[in-house]
N, C-alpha and C positions, 0 to 999 in steps of 0.2 A: 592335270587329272583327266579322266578317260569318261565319257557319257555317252552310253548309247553309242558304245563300238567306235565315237571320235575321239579324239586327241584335242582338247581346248589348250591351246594356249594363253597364256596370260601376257596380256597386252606388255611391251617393253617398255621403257620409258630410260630414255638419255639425258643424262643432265647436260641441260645447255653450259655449251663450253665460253669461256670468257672473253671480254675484250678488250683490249690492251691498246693501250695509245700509245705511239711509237714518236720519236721526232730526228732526222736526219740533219746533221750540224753542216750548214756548206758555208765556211768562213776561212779565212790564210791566218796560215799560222804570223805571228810576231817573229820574224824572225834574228837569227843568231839571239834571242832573249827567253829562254825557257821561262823566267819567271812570272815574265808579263805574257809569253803564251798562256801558263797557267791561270793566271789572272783573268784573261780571255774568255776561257774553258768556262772559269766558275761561271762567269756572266752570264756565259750561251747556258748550261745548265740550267740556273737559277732561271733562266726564259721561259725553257722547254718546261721546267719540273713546277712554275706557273699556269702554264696553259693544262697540268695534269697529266702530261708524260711518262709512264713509268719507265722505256727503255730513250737513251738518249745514245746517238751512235755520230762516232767523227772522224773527220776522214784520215787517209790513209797518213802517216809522218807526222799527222800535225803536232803533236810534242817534239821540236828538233828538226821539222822543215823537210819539205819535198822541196830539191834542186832544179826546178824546172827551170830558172833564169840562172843559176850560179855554175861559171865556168871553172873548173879544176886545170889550171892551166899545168902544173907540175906534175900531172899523174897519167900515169899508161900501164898500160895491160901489168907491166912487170916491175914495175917502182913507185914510189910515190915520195912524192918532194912533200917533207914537213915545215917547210919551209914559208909554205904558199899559206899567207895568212889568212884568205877566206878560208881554207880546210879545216884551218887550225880552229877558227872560229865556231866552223860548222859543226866541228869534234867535239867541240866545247859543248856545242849544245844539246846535244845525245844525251841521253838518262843512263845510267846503271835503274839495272831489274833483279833485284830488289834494290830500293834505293829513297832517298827523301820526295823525291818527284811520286812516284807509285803512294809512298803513304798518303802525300797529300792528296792526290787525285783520289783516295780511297776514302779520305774525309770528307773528300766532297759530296762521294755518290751517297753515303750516309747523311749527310746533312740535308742534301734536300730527297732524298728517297727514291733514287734512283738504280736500276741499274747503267751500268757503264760502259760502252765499248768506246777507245781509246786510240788512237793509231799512233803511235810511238817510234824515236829512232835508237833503238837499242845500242849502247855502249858495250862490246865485248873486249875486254884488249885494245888491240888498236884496230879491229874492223867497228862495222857501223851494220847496222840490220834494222830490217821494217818489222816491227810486229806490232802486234796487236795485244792489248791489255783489256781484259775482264775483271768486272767490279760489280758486286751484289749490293742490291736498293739498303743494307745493314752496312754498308761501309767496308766490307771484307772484301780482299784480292780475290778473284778466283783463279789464275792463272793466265797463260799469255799464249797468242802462238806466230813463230817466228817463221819468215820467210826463210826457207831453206836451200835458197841458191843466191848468189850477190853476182850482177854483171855490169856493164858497161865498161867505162874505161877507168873508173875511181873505187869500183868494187865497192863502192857507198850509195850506187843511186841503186834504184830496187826495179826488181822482174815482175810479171805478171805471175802469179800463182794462183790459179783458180781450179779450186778442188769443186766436184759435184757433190753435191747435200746427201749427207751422211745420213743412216738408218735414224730414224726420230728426230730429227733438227725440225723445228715447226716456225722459226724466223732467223733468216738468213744476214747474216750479219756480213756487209759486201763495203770496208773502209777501200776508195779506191785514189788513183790519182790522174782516172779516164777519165776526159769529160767529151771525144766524140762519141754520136749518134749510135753506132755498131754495138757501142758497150752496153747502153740501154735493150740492145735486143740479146745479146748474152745475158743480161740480169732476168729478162723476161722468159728464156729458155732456162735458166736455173728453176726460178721458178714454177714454171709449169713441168719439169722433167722430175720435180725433188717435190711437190703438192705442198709447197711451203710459204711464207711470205718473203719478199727480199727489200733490207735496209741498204741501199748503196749511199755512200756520204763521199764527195768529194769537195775538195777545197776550192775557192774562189780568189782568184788572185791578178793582180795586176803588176807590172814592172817596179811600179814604184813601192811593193811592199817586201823587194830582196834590196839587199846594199849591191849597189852597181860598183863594181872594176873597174877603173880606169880605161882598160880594153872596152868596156861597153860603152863609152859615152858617145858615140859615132853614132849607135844605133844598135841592132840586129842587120840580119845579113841582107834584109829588104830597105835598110836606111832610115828605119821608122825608129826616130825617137823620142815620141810619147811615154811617160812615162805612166800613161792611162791605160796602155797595151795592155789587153788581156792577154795572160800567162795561161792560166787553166779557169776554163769555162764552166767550172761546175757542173751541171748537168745531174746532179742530186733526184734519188726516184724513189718510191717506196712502189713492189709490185704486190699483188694478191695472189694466189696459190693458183690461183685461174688465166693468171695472164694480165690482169687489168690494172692499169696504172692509177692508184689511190690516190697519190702524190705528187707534183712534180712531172716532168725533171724541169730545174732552174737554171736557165743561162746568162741571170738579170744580172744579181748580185750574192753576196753575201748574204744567209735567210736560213730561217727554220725553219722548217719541211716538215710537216704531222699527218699523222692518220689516223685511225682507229680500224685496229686489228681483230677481225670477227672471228678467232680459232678455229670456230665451228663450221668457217668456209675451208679447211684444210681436210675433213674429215667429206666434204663433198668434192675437192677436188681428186683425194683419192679415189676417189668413183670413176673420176671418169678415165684416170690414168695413174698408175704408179709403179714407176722407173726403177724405183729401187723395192719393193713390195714380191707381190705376188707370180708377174711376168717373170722371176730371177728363178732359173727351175733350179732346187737344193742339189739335184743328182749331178747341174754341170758346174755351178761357179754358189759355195757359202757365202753370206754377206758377213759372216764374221770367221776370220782362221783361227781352229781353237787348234793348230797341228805345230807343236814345236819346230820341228825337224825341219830343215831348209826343204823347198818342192825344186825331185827331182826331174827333169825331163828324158821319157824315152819315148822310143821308134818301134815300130813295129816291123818298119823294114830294113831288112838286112840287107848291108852293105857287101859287096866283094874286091876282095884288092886280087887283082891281075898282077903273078908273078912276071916279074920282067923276064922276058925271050934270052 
């Protein structure tokens, strides 16, 4: 309303945004035994969804195993021996998606009221794929998303794929199978590029939790045969939208990793910076293509072909 030629505004008022307790799973899978990894699962769950966790997130494979100790000795670039009974094992232990494994995992996060991030080794045929499985605090799938490149020399162990935080993502879901120091500061750059919070979860593991090879019992290639060797460090982190380590990261043991997620720090760190926001000018690059048609590329400058003499 307008008084005496001012303009009064009427005061704003934001409703404060929520706080979510998060908890990051960094435990090894059971492996070649999907069952009793499951079994696993519900326990760290039922942990986390006591201490009042509503998002529980686990690392990368753990349904069906990260290969960090397991050698494929029958496979290369362009064949694969089905012969080799650890693969066979390892095959075995992969999920179909959709499949009994996803329902149950989906009873679980209903049961104790969770939501679910999952890291999964996807059964397609005879490939093997990392992905990731989503599950609503109601027990409902929500969908999965799949590593879309397979490399090394077994076309089973899995690549780095890390995408920059999408238009409105506001907690970063990071299942991983890094546990050097570098990766923590990618997590931290996600974070503060994307004004979001970031769950990284990886596994903790030692030699003695893969089935050794008869080729392994010598050791590794340093002679060390402990079978207390640490395989993957974990290194488990939850970061803030700002940069700041809430959580973590653990390189002790096997642990659940918690926090509590202030939303309403995501709508200040937009202030100070946002990568995918405002800085993105519409006239040179959309944040979303609403244009069917493939984009074509031209030149403005003209080429000349010189008639041969």
């Amino acid at each position: 309303m307008e008084e005496d030629g001012l303009l009064e505004h009427k005061a704003l008022t934001l409703s404060p945004r929520p706080t979510v307790r998060a908890t990051v799973v960094q435990a090894s899978t059971v492996f070649y035994d999907t069952p009793a990894t499951l079994d696993k699962a519900e326990r760290l769950i039922a942990g986390a969804a006591a201490y009042g966790s509503q998002i529980v997130v686990f690392p990368e494979a753990f349904v069906g195993g990260y290969p960090h100790a397991v050698m494929f000795e029958g496979l290369t670039d362009t064949h694969l021996t089905w012969e080799n009974k650890q693969f066979q094992m390892y095959f075995a232990s992969a999920i179909d998606v959709p499949g009994p494994e996803v329902d149950r995992l989906a009873k679980i996060s209903g049961k104790y009221k969770v939501h679910l991030v999952m890291g999964v080794v996807e059964r397609v045929g005879y490939k093997l794929f990392s992905a990731i499985l989503f599950f609503d605090s109601l027990g409902r799938y929500l969908g999965k998303h799949r590593k879309s490149l397979l490399t090394h020399h077994s076309s089973s162990l899995f690549c780095l794929i890390l995408l920059p935080p999408h238009v409105g993502i506001e907690i970063y879901c990071a299942p991983t199978a890094e546990a050097r120091e570098i990766w923590r500061a990618s997590m931290t750059h996600i974070a503060l590029e994307g004004g979001c919070f970031v769950l990284s979860a990886n596994q903790f593991c030692r030699r003695k939790d893969y089935l050794q090879s008869p080729e392994c019992v010598s050791g590794d290639s340093n002679g060390n045969t402990s079978m207390d060797t640490i395989i993957c460090a974990g290194g488990s982190v939850i970061i803030s939208p700002s940069g700041t380590i809430l959580a973590g990261p653990n390189y002790q043991g096997e642990s659940l990793i918690s926090a509590d997620l202030d939303l309403g720090e995501i709508v200040r760190a937009k202030l100070d910076f946002s990568g995918i926001g405002h800085y993105i000018g519409q006239n040179c690059v959309n944040q979303i293509s609403d244009i069917p048609n493939p984009i074509c590329y031209k030149t403005a400058v003209k080429s000349e072909v010189l008639d041969e003499q």
